[in-house]
C-alpha positions in Angstrom: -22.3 20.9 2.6 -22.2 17.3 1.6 -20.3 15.8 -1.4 -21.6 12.9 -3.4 -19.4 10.7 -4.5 -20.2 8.2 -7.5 -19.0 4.8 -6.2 -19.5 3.0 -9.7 -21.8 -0.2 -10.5 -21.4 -3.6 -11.3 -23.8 -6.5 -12.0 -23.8 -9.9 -10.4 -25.5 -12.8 -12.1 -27.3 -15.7 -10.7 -26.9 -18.8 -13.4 -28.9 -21.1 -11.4 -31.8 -18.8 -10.9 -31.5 -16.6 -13.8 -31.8 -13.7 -12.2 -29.5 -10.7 -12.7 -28.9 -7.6 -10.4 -27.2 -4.5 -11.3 -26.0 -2.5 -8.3 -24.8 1.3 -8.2 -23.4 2.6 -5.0 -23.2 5.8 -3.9 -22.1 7.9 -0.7 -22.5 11.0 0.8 -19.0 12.4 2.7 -19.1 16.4 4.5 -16.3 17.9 6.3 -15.4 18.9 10.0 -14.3 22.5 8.5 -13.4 24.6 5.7 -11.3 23.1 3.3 -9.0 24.2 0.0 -9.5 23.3 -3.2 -7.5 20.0 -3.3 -8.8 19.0 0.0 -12.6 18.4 -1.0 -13.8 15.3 -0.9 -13.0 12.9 -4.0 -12.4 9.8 -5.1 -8.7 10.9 -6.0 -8.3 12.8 -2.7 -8.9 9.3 -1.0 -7.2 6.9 -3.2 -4.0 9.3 -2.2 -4.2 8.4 1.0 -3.9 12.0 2.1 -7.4 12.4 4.0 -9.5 10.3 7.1 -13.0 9.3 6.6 -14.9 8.5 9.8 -18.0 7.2 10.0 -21.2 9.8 11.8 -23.0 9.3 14.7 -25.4 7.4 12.6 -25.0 7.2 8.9 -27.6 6.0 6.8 -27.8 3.0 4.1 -30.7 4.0 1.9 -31.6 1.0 -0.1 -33.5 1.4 -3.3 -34.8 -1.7 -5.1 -35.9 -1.8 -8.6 -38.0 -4.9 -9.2 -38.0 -5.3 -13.5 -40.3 -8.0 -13.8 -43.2 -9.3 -11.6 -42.7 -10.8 -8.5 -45.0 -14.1 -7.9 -45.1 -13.1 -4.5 -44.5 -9.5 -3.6 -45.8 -9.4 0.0 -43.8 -12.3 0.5 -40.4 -11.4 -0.7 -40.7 -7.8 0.5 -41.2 -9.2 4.2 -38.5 -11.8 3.4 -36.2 -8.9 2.5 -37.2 -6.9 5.2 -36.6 -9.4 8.3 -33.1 -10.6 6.6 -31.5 -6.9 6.3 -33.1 -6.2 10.3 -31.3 -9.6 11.4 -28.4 -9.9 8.8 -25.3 -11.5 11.2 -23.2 -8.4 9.2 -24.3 -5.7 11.9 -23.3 -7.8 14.9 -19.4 -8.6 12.7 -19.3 -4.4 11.9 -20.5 -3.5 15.6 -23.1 -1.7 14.3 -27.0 -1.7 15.2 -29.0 -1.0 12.0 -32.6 1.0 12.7 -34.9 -0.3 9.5 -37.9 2.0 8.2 -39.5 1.3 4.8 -40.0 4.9 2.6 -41.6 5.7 0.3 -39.2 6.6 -2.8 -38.6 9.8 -4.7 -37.9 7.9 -7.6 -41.2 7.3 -9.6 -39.0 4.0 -11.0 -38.8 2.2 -7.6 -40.4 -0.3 -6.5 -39.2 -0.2 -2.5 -36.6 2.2 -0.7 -35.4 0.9 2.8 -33.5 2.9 4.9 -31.2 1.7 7.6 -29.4 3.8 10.2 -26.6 2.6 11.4 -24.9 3.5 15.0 -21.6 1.8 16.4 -21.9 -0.3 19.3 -19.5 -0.2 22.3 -17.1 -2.9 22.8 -17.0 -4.1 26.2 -13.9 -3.4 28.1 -11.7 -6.8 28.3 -9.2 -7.7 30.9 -6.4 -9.1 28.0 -3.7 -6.9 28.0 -3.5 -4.6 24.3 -0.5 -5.6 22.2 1.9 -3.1 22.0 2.2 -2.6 17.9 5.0 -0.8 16.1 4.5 1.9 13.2 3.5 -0.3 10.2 3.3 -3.9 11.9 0.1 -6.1 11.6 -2.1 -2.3 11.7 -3.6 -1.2 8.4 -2.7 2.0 7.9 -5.8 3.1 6.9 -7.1 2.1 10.2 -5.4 4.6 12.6 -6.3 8.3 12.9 -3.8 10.6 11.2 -1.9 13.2 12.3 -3.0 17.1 13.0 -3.8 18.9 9.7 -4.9 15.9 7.7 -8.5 16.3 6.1 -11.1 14.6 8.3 -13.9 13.8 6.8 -17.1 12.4 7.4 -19.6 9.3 6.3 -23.0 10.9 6.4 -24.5 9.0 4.0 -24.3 5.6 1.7 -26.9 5.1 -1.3 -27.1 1.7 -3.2 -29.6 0.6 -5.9 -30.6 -2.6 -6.8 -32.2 -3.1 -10.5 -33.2 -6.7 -10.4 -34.4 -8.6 -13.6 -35.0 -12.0 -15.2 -33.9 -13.1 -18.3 -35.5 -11.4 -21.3 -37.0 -14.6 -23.0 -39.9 -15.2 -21.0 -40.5 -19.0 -19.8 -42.5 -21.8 -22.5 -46.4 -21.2 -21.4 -48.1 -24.3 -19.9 -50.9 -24.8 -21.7 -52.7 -25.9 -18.7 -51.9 -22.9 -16.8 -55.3 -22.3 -16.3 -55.9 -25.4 -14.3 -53.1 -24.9 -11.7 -54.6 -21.5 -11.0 -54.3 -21.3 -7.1 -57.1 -19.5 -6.7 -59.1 -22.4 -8.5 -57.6 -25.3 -7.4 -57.0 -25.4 -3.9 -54.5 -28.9 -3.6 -52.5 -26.6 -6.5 -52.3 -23.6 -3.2 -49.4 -25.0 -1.5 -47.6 -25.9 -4.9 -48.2 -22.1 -5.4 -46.7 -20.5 -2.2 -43.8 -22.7 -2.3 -42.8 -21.8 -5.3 -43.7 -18.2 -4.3 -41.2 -18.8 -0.8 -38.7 -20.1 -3.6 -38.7 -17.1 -6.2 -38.6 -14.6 -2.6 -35.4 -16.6 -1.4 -33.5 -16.5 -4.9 -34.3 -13.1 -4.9 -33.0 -12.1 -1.0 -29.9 -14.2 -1.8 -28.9 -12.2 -4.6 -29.4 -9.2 -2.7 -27.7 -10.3 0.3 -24.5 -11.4 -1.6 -24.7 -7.5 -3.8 -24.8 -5.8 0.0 -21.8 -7.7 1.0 -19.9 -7.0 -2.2 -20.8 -3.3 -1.8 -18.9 -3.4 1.4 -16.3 -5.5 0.2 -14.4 -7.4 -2.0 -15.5 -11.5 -2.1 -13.6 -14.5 -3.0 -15.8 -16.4 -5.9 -16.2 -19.3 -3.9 -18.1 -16.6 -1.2 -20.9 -15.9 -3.8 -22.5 -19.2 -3.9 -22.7 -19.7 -7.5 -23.4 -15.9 -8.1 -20.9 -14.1 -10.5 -19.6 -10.9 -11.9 -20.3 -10.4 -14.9 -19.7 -6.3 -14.9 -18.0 -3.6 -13.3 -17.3 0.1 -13.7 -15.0 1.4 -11.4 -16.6 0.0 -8.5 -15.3 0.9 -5.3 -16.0 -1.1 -1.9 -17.1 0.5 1.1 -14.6 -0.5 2.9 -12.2 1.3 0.7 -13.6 4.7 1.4 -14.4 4.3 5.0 -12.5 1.5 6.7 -13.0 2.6 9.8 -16.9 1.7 10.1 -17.0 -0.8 7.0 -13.4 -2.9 7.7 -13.7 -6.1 9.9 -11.3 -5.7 12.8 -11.4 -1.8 13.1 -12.2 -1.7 16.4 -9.8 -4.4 17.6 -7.0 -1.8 16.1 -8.9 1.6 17.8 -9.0 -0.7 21.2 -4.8 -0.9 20.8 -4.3 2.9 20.4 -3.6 4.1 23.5 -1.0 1.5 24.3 0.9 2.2 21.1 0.5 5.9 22.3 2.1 5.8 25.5 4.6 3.6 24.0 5.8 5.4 21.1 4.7 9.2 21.5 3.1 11.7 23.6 1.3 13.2 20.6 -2.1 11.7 19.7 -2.2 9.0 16.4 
């Protein structure tokens, strides 16, 4: 049966924009077999390094957004949204090819759920030789596959929720609002959906930059202006399952078999 483990929250702030975004992350991890006590799946089981977590055949990213105010252009910043998480250069850095269907949500309290499934993709065999690596030089521990009788566990599932909001003291009201309705003044129509295209890209951006700090950790200057402004013991993706979520995994899983032959007969 699978465990659910609480991955913490943090909020990241958009200055420019004034838009804030509070995410809390989420994953489901099952095991291969029966397991004591002090081998379930935990936070504290992984942080001791004593366990492997591999990702499925195809986990799921269910995406949950929470929209707490009223888009100018909902149709617009959904498809935005939409077409930026199918195409998002991410997949094709991970190796992984991302299926997208839109849900609808159990929560009564969400405005959209998108769920992605997301399947490795085969390297292509290369000609270059694999370097030949020694125990502990230039490969992440965390990266190769432990020995016999080690925990394996499994990435079945990862659950994020974006709660996104403007600031609480509304905008001054033009008083002439009424005459730069769009739908009464048609040279005020492209105004209108520009500054509808606008609102949907702030919005996407945000999101974009929350989804890359779920999976890991960013330098400031990588957030574009964006900061953290809050965090409760937030833990990356990549920290739980650096095998599907760490740049360069597969590089390492490519070298295995030399270092094999070279050091052991037993499997790594």
């Amino acid at each position: 049966m699978p465990t659910n483990l609480d991955l913490g929250s943090l909020r990241l702030s958009s200055p420019s924009t004034g838009l804030d975004l509070a995410l809390t992350s989420g994953a489901s991890i099952s095991t291969l077999a029966a397991c004591s006590f002090l081998d379930t799946p935990s936070i504290t089981n992984i942080e001791s390094g004593r366990v492997w977590v591999a990702p499925a055949t195809s986990v799921q990213l269910l995406l949950d957004f929470v929209w707490l105010f009223v888009p100018s252009s909902y149709d617009i910043l959904e498809q935005r949204l939409v077409n930026t998480l199918r195409r998002a250069a991410l997949w094709d850095q991970l190796s992984l090819q991302p299926s997208l269907t839109i849900e609808p949500s159990p929560h009564q309290d969400t405005s959209l759920r998108i769920v992605l499934s997301l399947t490795s993709i085969s390297q292509p065999s290369s000609n270059k030789k694999a370097s030949i690596h020694r125990l502990g030089k230039d490969v992440p521990i965390s990266h190769l596959k432990p020995p016999d009788g080690l925990p394996h566990w499994i990435l079945d599932q990862v659950r994020l929720r974006f709660d996104i909001q403007t600031p609480s003291r509304p905008p001054p009201i033009n008083k002439d609002a009424m005459l730069l309705e769009c739908s009464t003044l048609p040279e005020a129509q492209a105004t209108c959906v520009s500054s509808s295209t606008d609102d949907a890209k702030h919005c996407v951006d945000l999101i974009d930059a929350a989804l890359r700090l779920a999976i890991t950790s960013l330098p400031p200057k990588a957030l574009s202006g964006m900061k953290i402004t809050e965090r409760s013991s937030f833990k990356h993706l990549d920290y739980v399952c650096p095998a599907m979520w760490s740049l360069g995994h597969i590089e390492v899983d490519s070298m295995r078999n030399g270092f094999a032959q070279a050091h052991t007969d037993e499997p790594i």
